[in-house]
N, C-alpha and C positions, 0 to 999 in steps of 0.2 A: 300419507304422502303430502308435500306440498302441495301448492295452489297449480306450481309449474309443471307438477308430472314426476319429480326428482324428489330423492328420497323415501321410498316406499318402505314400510316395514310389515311383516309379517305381526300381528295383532293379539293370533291362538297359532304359537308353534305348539304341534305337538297332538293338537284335537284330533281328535277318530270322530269325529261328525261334520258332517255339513255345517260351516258357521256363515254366515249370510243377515241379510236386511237390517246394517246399521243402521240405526239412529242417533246423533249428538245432542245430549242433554243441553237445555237453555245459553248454560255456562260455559258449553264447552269441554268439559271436567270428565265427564262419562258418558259412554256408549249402552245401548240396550240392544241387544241382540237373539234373534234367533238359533237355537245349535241342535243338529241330530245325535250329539255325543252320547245322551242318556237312553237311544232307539225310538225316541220319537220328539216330537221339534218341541224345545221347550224356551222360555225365556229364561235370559242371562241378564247381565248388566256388568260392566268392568269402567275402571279409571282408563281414560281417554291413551293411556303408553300402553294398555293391556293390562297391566294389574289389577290383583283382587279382585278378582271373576267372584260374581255371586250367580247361583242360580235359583232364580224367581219361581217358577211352577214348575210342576209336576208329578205328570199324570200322564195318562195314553193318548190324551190329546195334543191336538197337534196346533200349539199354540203359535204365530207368524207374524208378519209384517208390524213389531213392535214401532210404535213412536212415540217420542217423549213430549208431554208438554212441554209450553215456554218456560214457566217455572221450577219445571223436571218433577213433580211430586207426584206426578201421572203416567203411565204408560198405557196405550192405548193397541191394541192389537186383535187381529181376527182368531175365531181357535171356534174346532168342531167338537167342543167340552160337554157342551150338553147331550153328544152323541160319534163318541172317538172312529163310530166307524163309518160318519155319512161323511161326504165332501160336501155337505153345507157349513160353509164359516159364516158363524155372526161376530157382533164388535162387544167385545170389552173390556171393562176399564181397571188397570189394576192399582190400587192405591200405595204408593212408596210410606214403607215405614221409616222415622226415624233410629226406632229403638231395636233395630233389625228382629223384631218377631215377622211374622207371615204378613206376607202382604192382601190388602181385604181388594176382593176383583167380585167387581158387578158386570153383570151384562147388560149393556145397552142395546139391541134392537132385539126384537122379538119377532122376526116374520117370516122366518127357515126359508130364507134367499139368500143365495149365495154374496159374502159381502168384500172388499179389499181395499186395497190402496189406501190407510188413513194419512191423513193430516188434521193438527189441529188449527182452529184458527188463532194467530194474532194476540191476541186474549186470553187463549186458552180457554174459551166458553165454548165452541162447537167444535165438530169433527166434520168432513167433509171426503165423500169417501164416493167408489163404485161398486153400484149393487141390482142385481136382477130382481129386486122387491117390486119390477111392476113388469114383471116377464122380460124376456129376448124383443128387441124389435131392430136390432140391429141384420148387417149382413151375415155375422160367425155361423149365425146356423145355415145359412144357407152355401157357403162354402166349404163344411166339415168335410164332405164326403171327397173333396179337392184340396185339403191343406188342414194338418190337424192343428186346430186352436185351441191351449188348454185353459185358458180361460176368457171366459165369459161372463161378462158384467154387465151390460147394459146402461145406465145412465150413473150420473152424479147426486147424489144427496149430501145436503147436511143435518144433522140434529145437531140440538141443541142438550149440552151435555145432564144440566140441572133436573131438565124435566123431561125430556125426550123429545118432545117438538123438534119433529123433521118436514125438510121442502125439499120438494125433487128441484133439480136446476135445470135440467136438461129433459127432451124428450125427441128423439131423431133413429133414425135408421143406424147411425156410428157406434161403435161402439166407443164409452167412458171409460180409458183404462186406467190415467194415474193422474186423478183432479191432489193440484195441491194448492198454498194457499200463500197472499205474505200481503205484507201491512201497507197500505197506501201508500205513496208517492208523495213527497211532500214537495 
């Protein structure tokens, strides 16, 4: 849709899955998307009208909240792949191929905490994200039992993508649910 609210268009007419958690490539040009079309959540990617849907992974996991780097040669997303059937998501990074073979996906954190929300930075060198990598200390667990919260994150981290070097940002009672990021103020 426009800037104004007018003009919406339908994106996937036609999907038998849940399609959700765009992201716009650097360019603008293409979307990377979440879909439950194939019975479990997997990455897509299509031209910004909808065309030429490609689907990126798949497997029993439940791959989500895709985001594109600035340059778009990255997509970055959580997914419970090294265990389709816990609700622990960790982050990672899947590489765009030019020559449309398989795309090569690493995993970047390693600490079976539950993890969300990315964003990259600016530069495309880190990702900053919320994650329970240093426990609960917020209020969610203490209202479960009065309001059901389905997720729970805990604070703000970034790593750094190269080598993994992460800093917590945050440390409070609040919960961090969707840290994102943009480039100075000039």
């Amino acid at each position: 849709m426009r800037a104004d609210g007018s003009g919406a268009q339908n994106l996937t007419p036609g999907s038998r899955g849940s399609d959700g958690q765009p992201s716009f490539s650097g360019d603008g040009k293409r979307i990377a998307f979440r879909s439950g079309r194939s019975g479990s959540f997997d990455l897509y990617v299509m031209n910004a009208d909808g065309t030429n849907v490609r689907r990126l992974t798949a497997d029993a996991a439940n791959d989500i909240f895709p985001v594109f780097s600035p340059p778009g040669n990255q997509i970055a997303f959580v997914s419970n792949r090294r265990d389709p059937s816990s609700n622990v998501y960790e982050i990672y990074l899947l590489e765009l191929t030019t020559d449309g073979t398989s795309p090569r996906i690493r995993r970047l954190t390693h600490n079976d905490a539950q993890e969300g929300h990315l964003a990259f930075s600016p530069d495309g060198q880190w990702l900053i994200y919320s994650s329970e990598q240093a426990g609960i200390s917020d209020e969610e667990p203490l209202i479960q039992s009065v309001v059901f919260g389905s997720q729970m994150y805990g604070e703000m981290y970034v790593t750094r993508i190269r080598d993994g070097f992460t800093v917590r940002l945050t440390h409070n009672k609040w919960e961090e649910g969707v840290p994102s990021w943009a480039p100075p103020l000039r």
